[in-house]
C-alpha positions as CSV (number, residue, x, y, z in Angstrom):
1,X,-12.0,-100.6,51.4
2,X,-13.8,-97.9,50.0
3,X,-14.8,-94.5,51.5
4,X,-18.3,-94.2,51.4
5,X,-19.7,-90.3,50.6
6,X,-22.9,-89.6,52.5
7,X,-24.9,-86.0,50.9
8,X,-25.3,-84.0,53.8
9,X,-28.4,-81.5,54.3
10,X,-27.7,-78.0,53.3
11,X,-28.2,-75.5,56.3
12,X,-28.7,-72.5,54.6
13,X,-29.9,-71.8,51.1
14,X,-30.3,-68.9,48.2
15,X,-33.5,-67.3,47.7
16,X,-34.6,-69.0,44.6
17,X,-34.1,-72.3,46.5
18,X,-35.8,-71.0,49.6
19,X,-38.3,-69.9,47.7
20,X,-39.0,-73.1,46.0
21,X,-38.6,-75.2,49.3
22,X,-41.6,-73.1,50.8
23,X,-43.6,-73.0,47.6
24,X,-43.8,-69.6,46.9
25,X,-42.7,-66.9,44.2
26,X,-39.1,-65.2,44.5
27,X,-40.5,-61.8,44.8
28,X,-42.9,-63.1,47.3
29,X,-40.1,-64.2,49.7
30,X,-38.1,-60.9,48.8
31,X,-41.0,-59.1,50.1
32,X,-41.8,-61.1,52.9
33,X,-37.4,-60.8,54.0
34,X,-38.3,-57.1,53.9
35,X,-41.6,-57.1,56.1
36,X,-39.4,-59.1,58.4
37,X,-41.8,-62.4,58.5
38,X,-38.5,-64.4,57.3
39,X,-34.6,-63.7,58.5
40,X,-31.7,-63.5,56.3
41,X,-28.3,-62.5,56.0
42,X,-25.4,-61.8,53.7
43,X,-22.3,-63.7,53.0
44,X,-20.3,-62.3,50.6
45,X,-22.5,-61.4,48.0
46,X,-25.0,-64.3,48.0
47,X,-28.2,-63.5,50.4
48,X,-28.8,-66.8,52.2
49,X,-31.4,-67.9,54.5
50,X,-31.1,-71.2,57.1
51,X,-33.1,-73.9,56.6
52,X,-34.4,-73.9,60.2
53,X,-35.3,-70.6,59.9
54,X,-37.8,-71.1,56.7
55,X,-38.9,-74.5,59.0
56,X,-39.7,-72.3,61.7
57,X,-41.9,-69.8,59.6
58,X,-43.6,-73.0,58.2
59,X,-44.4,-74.4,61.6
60,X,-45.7,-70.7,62.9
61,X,-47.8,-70.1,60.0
62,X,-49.1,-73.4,60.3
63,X,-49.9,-72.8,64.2
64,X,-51.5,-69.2,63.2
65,X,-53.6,-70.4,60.6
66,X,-54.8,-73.7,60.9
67,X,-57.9,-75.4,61.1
């Protein structure tokens, strides 16, 4: 029997992968982590942000703005 190995979801990710989730620049999510809009935090010496956190911007910036 073999053990089958099932790729789990990340929960939190680096910047250039958040930024790329979200479809926006680097620089633009640097600046929007340091207006606040979008929480972060440290571990180590890697700045990471949760998935569910960049879901939840999505979601209110959809509610804010749309149509």
């Amino acid at each position: 029997m073999t053990q089958q190995h099932q790729a789990t979801a990340p929960i939190a990710v680096g910047v250039e992968d958040a930024a790329r989730l979200i479809g926006i620049t680097r620089s633009k999510l640097y600046e929007m982590l340091a207006e606040g809009k979008i929480r972060s935090f440290k571990l180590g010496r890697r700045r990471l942000i949760q998935v569910q956190e960049l879901e939840f911007f999505i979601q209110r910036h959809a509610n804010e703005n749309g149509r």
